[in-house]
C-alpha positions as CSV (number, residue, x, y, z in Angstrom):
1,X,-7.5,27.1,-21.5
2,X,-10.8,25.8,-20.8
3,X,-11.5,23.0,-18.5
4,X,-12.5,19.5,-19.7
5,X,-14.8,17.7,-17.9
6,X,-16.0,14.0,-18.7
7,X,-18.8,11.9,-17.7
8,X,-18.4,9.5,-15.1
9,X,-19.3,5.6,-16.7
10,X,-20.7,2.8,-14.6
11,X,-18.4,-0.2,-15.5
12,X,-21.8,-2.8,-16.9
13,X,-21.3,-6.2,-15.7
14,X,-20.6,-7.8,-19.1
15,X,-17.7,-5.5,-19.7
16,X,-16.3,-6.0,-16.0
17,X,-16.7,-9.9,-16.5
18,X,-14.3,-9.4,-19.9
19,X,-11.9,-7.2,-18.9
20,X,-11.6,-8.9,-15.5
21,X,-10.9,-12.3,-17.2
22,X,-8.4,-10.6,-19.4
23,X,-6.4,-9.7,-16.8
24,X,-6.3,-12.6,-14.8
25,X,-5.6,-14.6,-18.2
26,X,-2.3,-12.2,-18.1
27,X,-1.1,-13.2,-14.9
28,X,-1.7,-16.6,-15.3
29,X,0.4,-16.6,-18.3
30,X,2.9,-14.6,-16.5
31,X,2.8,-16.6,-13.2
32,X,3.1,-20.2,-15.0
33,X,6.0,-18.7,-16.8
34,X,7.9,-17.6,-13.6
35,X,7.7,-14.0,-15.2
36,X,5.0,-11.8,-12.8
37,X,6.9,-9.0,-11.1
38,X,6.0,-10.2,-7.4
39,X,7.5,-13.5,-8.8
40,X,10.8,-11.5,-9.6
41,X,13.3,-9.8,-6.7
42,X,14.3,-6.1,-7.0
43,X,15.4,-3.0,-5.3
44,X,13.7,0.3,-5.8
45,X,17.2,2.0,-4.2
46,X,19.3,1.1,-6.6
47,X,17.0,1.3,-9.7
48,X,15.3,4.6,-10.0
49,X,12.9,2.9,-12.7
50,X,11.4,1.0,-10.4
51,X,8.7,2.9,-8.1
52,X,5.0,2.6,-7.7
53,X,2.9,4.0,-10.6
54,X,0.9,6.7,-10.2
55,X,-1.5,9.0,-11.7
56,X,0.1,12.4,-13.6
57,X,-3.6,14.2,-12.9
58,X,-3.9,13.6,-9.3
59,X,-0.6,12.4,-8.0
60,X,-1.9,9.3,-6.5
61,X,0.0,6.1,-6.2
62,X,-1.6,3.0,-7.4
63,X,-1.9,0.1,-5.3
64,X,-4.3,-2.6,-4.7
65,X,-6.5,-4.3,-7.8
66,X,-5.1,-1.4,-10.3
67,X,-1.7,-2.0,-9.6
68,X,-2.6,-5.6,-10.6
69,X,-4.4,-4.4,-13.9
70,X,-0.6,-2.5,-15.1
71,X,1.5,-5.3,-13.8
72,X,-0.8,-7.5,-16.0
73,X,0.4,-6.0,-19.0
74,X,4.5,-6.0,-18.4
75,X,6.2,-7.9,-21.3
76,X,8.4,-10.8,-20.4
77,X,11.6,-8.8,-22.2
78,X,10.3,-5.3,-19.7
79,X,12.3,-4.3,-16.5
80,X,8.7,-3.0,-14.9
81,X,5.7,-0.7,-16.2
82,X,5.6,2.9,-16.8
83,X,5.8,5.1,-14.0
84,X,3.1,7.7,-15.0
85,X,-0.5,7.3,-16.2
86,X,-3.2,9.8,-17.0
87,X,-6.8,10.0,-18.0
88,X,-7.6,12.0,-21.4
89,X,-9.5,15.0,-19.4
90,X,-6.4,15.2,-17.1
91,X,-3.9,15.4,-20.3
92,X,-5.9,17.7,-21.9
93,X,-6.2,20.3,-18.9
94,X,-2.6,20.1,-18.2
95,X,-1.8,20.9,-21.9
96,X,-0.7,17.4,-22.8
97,X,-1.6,15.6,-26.1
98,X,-2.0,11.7,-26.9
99,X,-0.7,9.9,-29.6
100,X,-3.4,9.4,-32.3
101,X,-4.1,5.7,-32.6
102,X,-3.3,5.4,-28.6
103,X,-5.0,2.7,-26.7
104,X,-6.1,3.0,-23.1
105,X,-5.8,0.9,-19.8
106,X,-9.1,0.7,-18.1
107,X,-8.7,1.0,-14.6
108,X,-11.5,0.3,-12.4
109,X,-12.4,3.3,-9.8
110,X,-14.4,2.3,-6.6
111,X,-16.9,4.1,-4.7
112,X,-20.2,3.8,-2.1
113,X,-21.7,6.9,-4.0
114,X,-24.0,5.4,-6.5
115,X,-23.5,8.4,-9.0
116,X,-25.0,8.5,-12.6
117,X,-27.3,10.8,-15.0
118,X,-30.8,10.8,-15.5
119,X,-33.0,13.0,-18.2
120,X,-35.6,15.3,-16.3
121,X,-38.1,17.6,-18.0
122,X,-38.0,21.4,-17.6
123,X,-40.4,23.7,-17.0
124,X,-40.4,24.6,-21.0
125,X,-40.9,20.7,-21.4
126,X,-37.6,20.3,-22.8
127,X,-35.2,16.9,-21.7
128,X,-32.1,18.1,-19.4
129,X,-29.6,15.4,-17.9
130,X,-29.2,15.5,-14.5
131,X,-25.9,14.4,-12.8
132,X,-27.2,12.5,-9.3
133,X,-24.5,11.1,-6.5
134,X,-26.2,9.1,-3.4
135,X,-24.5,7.7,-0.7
136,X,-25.2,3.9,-0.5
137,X,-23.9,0.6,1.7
138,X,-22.6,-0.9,-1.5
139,X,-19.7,-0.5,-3.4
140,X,-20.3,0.5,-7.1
141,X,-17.4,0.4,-9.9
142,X,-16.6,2.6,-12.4
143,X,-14.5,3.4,-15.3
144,X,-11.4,5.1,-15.1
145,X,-9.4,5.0,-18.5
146,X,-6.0,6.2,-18.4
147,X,-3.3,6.4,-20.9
148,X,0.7,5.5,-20.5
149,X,2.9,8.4,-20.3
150,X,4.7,6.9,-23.8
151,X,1.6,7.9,-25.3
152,X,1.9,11.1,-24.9
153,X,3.4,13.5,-27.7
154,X,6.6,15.3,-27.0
155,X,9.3,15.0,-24.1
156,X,8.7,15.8,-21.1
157,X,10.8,16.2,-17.7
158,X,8.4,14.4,-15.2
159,X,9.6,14.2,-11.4
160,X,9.0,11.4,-9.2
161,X,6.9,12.6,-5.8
162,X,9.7,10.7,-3.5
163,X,8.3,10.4,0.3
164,X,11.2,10.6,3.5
165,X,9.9,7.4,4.9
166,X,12.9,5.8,7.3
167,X,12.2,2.7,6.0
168,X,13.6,1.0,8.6
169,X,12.2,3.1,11.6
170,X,8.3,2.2,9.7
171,X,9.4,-1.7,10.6
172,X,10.4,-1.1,14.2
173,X,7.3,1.1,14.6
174,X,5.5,-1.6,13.2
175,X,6.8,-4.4,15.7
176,X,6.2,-2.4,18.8
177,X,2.9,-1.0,18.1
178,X,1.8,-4.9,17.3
179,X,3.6,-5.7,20.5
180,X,6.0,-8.3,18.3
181,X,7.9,-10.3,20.0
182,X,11.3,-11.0,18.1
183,X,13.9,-13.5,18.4
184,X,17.2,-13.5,16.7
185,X,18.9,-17.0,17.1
186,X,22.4,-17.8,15.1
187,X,21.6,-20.7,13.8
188,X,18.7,-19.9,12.0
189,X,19.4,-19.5,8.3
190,X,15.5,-18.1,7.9
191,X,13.3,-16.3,9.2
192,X,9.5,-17.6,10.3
193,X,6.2,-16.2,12.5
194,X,5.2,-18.7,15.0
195,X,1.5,-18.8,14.8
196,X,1.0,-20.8,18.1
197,X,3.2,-18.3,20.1
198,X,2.0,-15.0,18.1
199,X,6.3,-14.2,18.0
200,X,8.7,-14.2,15.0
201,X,12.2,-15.9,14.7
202,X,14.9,-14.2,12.8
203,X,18.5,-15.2,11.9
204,X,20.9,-12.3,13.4
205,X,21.8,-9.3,11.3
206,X,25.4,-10.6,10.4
207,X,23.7,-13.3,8.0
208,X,22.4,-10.4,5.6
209,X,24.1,-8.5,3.2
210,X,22.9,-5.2,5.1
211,X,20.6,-4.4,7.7
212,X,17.7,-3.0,4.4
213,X,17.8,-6.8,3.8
214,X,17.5,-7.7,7.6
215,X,14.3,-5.5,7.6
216,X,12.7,-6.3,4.2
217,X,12.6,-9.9,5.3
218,X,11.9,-8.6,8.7
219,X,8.4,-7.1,7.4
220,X,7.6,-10.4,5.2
221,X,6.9,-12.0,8.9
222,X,4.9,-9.0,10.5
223,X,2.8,-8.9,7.3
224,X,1.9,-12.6,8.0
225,X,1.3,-11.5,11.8
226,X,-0.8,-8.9,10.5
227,X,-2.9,-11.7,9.2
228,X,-4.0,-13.1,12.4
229,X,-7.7,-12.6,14.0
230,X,-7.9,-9.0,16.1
231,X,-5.3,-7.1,13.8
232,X,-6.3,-6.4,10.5
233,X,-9.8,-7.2,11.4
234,X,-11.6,-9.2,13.8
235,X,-11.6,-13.0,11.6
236,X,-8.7,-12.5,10.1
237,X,-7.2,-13.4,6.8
238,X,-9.1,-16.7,5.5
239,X,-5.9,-18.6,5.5
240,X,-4.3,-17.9,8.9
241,X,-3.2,-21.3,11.0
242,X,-5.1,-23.6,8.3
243,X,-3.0,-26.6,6.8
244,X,-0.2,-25.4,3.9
245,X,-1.7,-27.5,1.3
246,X,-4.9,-25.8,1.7
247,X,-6.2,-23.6,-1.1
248,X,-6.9,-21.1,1.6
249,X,-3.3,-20.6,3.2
250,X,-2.0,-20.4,-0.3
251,X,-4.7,-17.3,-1.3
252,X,-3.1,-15.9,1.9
253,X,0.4,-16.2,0.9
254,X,-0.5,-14.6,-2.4
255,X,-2.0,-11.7,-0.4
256,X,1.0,-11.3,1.9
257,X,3.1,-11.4,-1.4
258,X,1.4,-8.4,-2.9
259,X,1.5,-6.6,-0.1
260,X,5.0,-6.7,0.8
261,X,5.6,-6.0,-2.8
262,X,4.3,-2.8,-2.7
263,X,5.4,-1.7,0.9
264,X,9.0,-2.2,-0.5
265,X,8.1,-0.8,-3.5
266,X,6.9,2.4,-1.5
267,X,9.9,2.5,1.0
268,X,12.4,1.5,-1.6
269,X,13.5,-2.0,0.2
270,X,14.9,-4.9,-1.7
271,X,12.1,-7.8,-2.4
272,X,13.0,-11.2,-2.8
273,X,9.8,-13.0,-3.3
274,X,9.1,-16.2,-1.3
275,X,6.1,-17.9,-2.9
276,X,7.3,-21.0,-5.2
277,X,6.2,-21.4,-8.4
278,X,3.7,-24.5,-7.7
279,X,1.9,-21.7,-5.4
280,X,2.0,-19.1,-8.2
281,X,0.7,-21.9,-10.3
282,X,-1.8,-22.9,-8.2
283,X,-3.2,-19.4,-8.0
284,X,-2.9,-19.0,-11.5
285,X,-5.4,-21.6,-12.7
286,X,-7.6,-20.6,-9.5
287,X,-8.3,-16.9,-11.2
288,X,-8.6,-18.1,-14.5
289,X,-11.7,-19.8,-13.7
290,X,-13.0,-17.0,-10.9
291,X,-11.0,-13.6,-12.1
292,X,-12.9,-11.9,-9.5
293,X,-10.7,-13.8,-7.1
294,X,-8.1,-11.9,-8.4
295,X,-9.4,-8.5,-7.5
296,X,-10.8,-9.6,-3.9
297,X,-6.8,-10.9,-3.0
298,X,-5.4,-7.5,-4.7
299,X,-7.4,-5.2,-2.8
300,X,-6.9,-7.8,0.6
301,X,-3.4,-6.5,-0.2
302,X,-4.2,-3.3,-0.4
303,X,-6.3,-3.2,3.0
304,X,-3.4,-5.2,4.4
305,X,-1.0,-2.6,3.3
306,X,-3.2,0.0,4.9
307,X,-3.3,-1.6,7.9
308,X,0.7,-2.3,8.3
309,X,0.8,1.5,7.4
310,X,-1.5,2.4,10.5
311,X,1.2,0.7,12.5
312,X,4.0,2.1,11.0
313,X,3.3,5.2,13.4
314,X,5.3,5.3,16.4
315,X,2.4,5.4,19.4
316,X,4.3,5.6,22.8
317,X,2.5,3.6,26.0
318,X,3.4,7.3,28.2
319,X,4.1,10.6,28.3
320,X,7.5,9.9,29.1
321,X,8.2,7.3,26.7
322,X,6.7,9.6,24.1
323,X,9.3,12.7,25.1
324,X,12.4,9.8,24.9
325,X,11.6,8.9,21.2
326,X,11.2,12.9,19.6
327,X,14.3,13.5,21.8
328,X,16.2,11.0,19.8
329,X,14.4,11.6,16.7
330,X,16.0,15.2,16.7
331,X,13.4,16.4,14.4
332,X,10.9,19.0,16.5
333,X,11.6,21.8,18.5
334,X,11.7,22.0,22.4
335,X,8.8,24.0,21.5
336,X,7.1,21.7,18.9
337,X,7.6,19.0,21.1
338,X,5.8,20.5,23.9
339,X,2.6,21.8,22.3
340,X,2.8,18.0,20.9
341,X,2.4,16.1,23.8
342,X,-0.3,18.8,24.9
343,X,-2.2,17.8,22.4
344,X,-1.9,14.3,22.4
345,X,-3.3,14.9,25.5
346,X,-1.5,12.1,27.6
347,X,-3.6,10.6,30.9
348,X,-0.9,12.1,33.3
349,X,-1.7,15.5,32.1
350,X,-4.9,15.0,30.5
351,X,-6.7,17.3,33.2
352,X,-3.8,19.8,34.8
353,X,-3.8,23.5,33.5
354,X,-1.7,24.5,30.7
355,X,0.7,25.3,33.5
356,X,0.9,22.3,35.2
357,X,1.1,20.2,31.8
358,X,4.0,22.3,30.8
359,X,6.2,21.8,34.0
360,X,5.5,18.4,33.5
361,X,6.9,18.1,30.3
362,X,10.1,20.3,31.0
363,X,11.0,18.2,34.0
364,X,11.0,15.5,31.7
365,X,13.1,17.2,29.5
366,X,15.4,18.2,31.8
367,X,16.1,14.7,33.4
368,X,16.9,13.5,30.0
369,X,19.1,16.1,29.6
370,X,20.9,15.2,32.9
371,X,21.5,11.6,32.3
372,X,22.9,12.5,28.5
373,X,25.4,14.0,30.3
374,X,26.0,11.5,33.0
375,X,26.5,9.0,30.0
């Protein structure tokens, strides 16, 4: 079969402007109405149908402003989206066909590569077009159409690319490696982030229906925490420590909304949404009259997200330490685990010989394994 290529389109201002103000019309009709999906609770774990959408041709998820674009167009009456989307070049070189009369979802594709086609004249004075890509400082958007997998003709056995995230492991990375500090009192019925102490205050475990619960609300607080000035970046979120009624803390709650959404969507945790629907309102008729709003907030999410993900991955303070945790974990090797911490080249063997490094590591190993056994 021979391989399609298509052209890669600039998306022109005009048509960004219109299809931007569609979408954000769709959520406002959706958030005034109670009915968005952030606005709705769920559990990926006990509803295979609800995952994060991704792309058949590459395999990528979709988060951030396109995730926004698909959850625009949910109907009321729908459970959640389709799962699988695909461009027409993609569906054509895997051997898939679309449904004649099949409309598509444009989708809009990001990139600092200014990239385009220009006519040039051979040396027979004939007109060629010339494909150009140039790195730039400014972000340039582009068209990426993609089709529902209903559209496509026939059935077809698709599998979902499942990740072995410990869900709850990612939130305790996350704590520590923020330095969190966390305080379970008994007579808290809810859970809230102290901005003037930079801590979070929890109810205990026993007030949850199970400790995935515990943890989903768990991260709601450390994505607020993420928020503040020095963590996600040096300002921080626009909203952090300004006064509730302020537009700006709401824009912030919206952001912190759709990024827990899709961590819990990713790690399959149950989501019970905590924005009210004056807020939702209020953010509602804020995009309808700047829809680029919309996007900025959705891909805040997304950057959020990434950022929460970074410190999802355990970092230990010391060698030791470091040993301690991938001892309990179970999952490497004696060996794996040594040629690890070699290369994560720890300050207390940073400059021995192999050697050196080596005996280091196996006294370490062994002193665990004697107080095991004391225990």
């Amino acid at each position: 079969m021979k391989k399609v290529y298509t052209k890669i389109k600039k998306l022109e201002t005009n048509k960004q402007n219109i299809l931007r103000g569609d979408t954000a019309y769709r959520c406002f009709e959706q958030m005034s109405e109670g009915k968005a999906f952030w606005q709705q609770p769920f559990d990926p774990q006990k509803d295979i149908d609800i995952r994060l959408p991704y792309d058949l041709g590459t395999g990528r998820k979709l988060y951030g402003y396109n995730l926004t674009q698909l959850l625009s167009y949910k109907k009321p009456d729908d459970k959640f989206i389709p799962l699988r989307y695909i461009t027409y070049k993609d569906a054509q070189n895997k051997g898939y066909y679309i449904k004649k009369g099949s409309k598509s979802i444009v989708l809009e594709n990001y990139s600092k590569y200014d990239m385009g086609y220009t006519k040039e004249e051979t040396a027979n004075k004939k007109s060629r077009t010339k494909f150009y890509k140039q790195k730039t400082d400014d972000w340039h958007t582009y068209i990426n159409s993609v089709f529902s997998e209903s559209m496509i003709q026939g059935k077809h056995q698709f599998f979902y690319p499942e990740n072995e995230i410990d869900a709850i492991e990612y939130i305790k990375n996350i704590a520590y490696n923020m330095n969190m500090k966390i305080i379970e009192d008994s007579h808290n019925n809810i859970g809230f982030y102290s901005i003037k102490k930079d801590e979070i205050h929890m109810p205990t475990k026993d007030r949850f229906n199970d400790e995935r619960e515990y943890y989903s609300e768990l991260l709601r607080h450390l994505v607020k925490a993420a928020t503040k000035p020095g963590r996600v970046n040096q300002k921080g979120m626009e909203g952090y420590g300004v006064d509730s009624k302020n537009i700006r803390y709401i824009k912030d709650r919206f952001r912190i909304e759709l990024c827990r959404m899709q961590i819990c969507l990713g790690l399959k945790l149950p989501y019970k949404p905590s924005m009210t629907l004056l807020e939702n309102k209020q953010i509602g008729g804020l995009i309808t009259k700047f829809p680029n709003y919309l996007v900025f907030m959705s891909n805040d999410a997304y950057s959020l997200m990434k950022y929460i993900n970074k410190q999802s991955i355990y970092r230990a303070k010391n060698l030791e330490e470091f040993i301690t945790y991938h001892v309990k974990q179970g999952k490497l090797s004696e060996k794996e685990l040594k040629d690890l911490c070699i290369a994560y080249n720890f300050k207390e063997i940073k400059d021995l010989p192999d050697i050196k490094k080596r005996q280091i590591i196996n006294n370490h190993l062994k002193s665990l394994k004697t107080n095991s056994l004391k225990r």
